[in-house]
C-alpha positions in Angstrom: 35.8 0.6 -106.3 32.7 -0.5 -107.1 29.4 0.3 -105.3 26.2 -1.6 -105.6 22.7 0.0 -104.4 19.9 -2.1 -104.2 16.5 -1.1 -105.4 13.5 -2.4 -104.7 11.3 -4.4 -107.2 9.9 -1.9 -109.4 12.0 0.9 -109.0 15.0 0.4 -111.4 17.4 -2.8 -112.0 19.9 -4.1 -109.2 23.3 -3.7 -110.8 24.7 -7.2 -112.1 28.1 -6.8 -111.1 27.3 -10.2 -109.4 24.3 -11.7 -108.0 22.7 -10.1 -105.1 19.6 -9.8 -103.2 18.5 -9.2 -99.7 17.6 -12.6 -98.4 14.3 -14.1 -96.8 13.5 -15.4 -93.1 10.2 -15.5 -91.1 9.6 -17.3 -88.0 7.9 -20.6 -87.9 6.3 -21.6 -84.8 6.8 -25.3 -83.3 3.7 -26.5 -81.5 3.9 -30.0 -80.2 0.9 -31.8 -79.0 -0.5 -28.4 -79.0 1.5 -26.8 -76.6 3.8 -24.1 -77.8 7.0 -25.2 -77.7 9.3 -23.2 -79.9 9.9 -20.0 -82.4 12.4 -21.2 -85.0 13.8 -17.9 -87.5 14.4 -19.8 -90.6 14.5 -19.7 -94.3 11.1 -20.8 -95.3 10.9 -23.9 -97.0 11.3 -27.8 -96.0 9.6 -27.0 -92.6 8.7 -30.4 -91.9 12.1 -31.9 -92.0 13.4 -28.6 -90.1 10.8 -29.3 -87.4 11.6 -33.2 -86.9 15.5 -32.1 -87.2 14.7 -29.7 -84.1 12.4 -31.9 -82.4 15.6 -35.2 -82.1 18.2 -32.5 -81.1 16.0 -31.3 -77.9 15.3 -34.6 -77.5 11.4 -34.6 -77.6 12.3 -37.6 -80.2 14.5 -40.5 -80.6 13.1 -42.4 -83.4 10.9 -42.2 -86.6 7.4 -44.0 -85.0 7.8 -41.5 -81.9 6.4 -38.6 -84.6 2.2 -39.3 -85.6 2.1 -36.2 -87.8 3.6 -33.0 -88.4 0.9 -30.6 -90.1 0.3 -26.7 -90.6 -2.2 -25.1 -88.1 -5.4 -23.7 -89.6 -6.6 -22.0 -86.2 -4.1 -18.7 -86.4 -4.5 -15.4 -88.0 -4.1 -14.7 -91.6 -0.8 -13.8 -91.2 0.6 -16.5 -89.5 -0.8 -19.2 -92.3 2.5 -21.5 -93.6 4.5 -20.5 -90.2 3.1 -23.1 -87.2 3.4 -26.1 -87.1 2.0 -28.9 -85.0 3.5 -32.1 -84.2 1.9 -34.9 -82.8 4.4 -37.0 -80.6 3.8 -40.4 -79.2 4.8 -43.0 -76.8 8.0 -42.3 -74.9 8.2 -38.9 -76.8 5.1 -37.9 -75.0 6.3 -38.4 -71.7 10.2 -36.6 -72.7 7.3 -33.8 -73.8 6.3 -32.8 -70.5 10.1 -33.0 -68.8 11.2 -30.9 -71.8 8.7 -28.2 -71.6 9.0 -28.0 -67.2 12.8 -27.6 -67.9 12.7 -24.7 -70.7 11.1 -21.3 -71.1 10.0 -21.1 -75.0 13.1 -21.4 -76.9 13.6 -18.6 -79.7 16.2 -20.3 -82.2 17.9 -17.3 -84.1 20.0 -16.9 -87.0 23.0 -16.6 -84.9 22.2 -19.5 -82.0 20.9 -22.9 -82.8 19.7 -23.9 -78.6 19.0 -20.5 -76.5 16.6 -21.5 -74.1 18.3 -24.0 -72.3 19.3 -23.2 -68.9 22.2 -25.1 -68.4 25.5 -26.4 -70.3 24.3 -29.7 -68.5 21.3 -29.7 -70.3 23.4 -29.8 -73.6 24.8 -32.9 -73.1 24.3 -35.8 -75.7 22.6 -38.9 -74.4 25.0 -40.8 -77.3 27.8 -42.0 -76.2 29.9 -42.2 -79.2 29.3 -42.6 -83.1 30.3 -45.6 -85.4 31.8 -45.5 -88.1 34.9 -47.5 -88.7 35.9 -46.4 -92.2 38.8 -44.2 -93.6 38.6 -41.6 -95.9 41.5 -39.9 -98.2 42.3 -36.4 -97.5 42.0 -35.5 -100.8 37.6 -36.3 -100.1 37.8 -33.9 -96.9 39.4 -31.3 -98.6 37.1 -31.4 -101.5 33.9 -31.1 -99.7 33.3 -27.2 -99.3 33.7 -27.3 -103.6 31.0 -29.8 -103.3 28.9 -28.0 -100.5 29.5 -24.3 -102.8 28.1 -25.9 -106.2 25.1 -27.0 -104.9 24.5 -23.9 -103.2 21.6 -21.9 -105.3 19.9 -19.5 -103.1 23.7 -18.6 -102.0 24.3 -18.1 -105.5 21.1 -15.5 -105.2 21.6 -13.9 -101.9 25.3 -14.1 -100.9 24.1 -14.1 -97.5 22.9 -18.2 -96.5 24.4 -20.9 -94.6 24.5 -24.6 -96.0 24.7 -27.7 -94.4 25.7 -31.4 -96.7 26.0 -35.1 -96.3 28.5 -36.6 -98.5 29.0 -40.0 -99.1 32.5 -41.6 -98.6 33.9 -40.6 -102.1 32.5 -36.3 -101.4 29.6 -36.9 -103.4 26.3 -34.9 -102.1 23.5 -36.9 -101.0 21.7 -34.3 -99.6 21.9 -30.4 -98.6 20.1 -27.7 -97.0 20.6 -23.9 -97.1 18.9 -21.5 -94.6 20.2 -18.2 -93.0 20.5 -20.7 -89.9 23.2 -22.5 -90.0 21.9 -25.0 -87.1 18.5 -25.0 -89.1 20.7 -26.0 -92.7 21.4 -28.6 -90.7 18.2 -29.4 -88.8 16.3 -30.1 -92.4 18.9 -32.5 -93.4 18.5 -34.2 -90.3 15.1 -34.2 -89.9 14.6 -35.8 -93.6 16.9 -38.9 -92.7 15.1 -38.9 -89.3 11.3 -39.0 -91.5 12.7 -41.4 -93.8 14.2 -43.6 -90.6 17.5 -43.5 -92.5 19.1 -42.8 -88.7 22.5 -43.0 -87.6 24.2 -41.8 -90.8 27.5 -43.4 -89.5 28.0 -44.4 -93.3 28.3 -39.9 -94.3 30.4 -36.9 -93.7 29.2 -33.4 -92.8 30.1 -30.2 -94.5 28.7 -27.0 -93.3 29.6 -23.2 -94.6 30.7 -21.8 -91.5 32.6 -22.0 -88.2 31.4 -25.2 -86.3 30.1 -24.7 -83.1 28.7 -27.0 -80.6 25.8 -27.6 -81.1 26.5 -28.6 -84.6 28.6 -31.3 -83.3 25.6 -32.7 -81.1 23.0 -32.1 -83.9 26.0 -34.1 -85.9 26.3 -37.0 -82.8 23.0 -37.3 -82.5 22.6 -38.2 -86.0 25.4 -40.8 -86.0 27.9 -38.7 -88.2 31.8 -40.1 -87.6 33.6 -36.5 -90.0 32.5 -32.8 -89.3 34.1 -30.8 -91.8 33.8 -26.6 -91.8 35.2 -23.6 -94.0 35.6 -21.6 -90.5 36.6 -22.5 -87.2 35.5 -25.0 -84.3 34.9 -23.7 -81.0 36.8 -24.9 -78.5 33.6 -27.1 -76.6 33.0 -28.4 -80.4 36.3 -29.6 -80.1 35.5 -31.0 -76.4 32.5 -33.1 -77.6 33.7 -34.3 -80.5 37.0 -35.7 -79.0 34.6 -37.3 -76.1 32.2 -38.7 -79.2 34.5 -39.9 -81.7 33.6 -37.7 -84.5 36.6 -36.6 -86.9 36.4 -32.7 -86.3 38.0 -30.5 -89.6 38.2 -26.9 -89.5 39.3 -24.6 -92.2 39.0 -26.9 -95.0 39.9 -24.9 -97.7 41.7 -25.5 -101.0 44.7 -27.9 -100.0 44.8 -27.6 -96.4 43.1 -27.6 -93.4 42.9 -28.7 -89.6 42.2 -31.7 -88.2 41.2 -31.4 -84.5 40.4 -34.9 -83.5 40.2 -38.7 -83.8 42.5 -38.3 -87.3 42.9 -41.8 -88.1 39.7 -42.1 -90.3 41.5 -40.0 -92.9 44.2 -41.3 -94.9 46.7 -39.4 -96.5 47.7 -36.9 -94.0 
């Protein structure tokens, strides 16, 4: 058996049986046009892209010119400096503004829960229809994509305790990845890039996160025009629900040569 006690900086080294440390989140808060809108616990780092990500899965916006500016608030206390943000949202983004924040308390996004303060399942529901994407991809890619997601994965490689989220082009090469101890906020910041860059819908990608995948993964996934979820873990059942109503390829327990495939299996080949 082997036992591992961590020690503070200063007071002795941490054993290097592997690599370990405790790992870091603070809360960032979302203002939009001033207003407070939301408290986001997340890894800090690419807060930008986290904050667009957030702001096109409540819906506040749809498209890359509905977003003036995102910058860091100087009028907070010391402490708060780097963790509020304020984004400036135009056109029809103003006006979802105001029917978003009547319909919502402030929303507290957690480690553990990507959307808690709506009120409703009803309220969850995708305005997108269904995703494109009329491609195939072997098995062999699918099954690949958590090795591709795990060696990318650096501050997991320092913590052991971080979700990651990737897009992967058709032949499981990384285009782009995210870790925070969110896994809806891993995801959030690689959405929100795309979204800054107006590289939206990304029917062309495929999705790999590190954990189970949940709903409102697959809507963050939908509403970024992603056809192939793929997860180490397990889908919940309403993941499964949307994504059968959407289109989008739903894999769960990918892992070494097997895994499940819970809907719309004819974009993979091989099976």
């Amino acid at each position: 058996m082997a036992v591992r006690i961590y020690r503070p900086e200063g007071q002795g080294p941490f054993p290097t049986l592997f690599a370990a440390s405790p790992y870091r989140y603070d809360n960032e808060k979302v203002r939009v046009n001033g207003a407070a809108f939301a408290v986001v616990m997340r890894t800090p780092g690419h807060d930008v892209a986290l904050a667009a990500g957030f702001l096109l899965a409540e819906d506040v916006v749809r498209a890359t010119d509905e977003i003036a500016s995102i910058e860091q608030c100087d009028d907070v206390e010391t402490e708060a400096r780097g963790n509020v943000l304020n984004v400036t949202v135009v056109g029809d983004a103003a006006s979802r503004l105001a029917v978003r924040l009547g319909e919502r308390r402030q929303v507290i996004a957690t480690a553990a829960c990507g959307l808690c303060g709506r009120r409703t399942i009803e309220s969850l529901q995708s305005r997108v229809a269904a995703v494109g994407g009329g491609w195939t991809v072997p098995a062999a890619v699918v099954l690949g994509l958590p090795a591709a997601l795990r060696a990318t994965q650096t501050a997991f490689d320092a913590t052991g305790g971080i979700h990651a989220s990737a897009l992967c082009d058709r032949e499981g090469r990384v285009r782009d990845m995210a870790e925070d101890v969110g896994r809806h906020n891993a995801l959030d910041k690689i959405v929100g890039r795309a979204l800054l860059e107006g590289r939206l819908p990304l029917d062309d990608h495929l999705l790999v996160v590190s954990g189970r995948s949940s709903y409102e993964l697959v809507q963050k996934a939908l509403l970024a025009g992603v056809p192939l979820v793929a997860g180490v873990s397990a889908p919940s059942s309403l993941a499964i629900d949307l994504a059968r109503a959407s289109g989008i390829t739903l894999c769960g327990f990918v892992r070494g040569a097997s895994m499940n495939v819970y809907t719309h299996p004819h974009r993979i080949t091989g099976l």
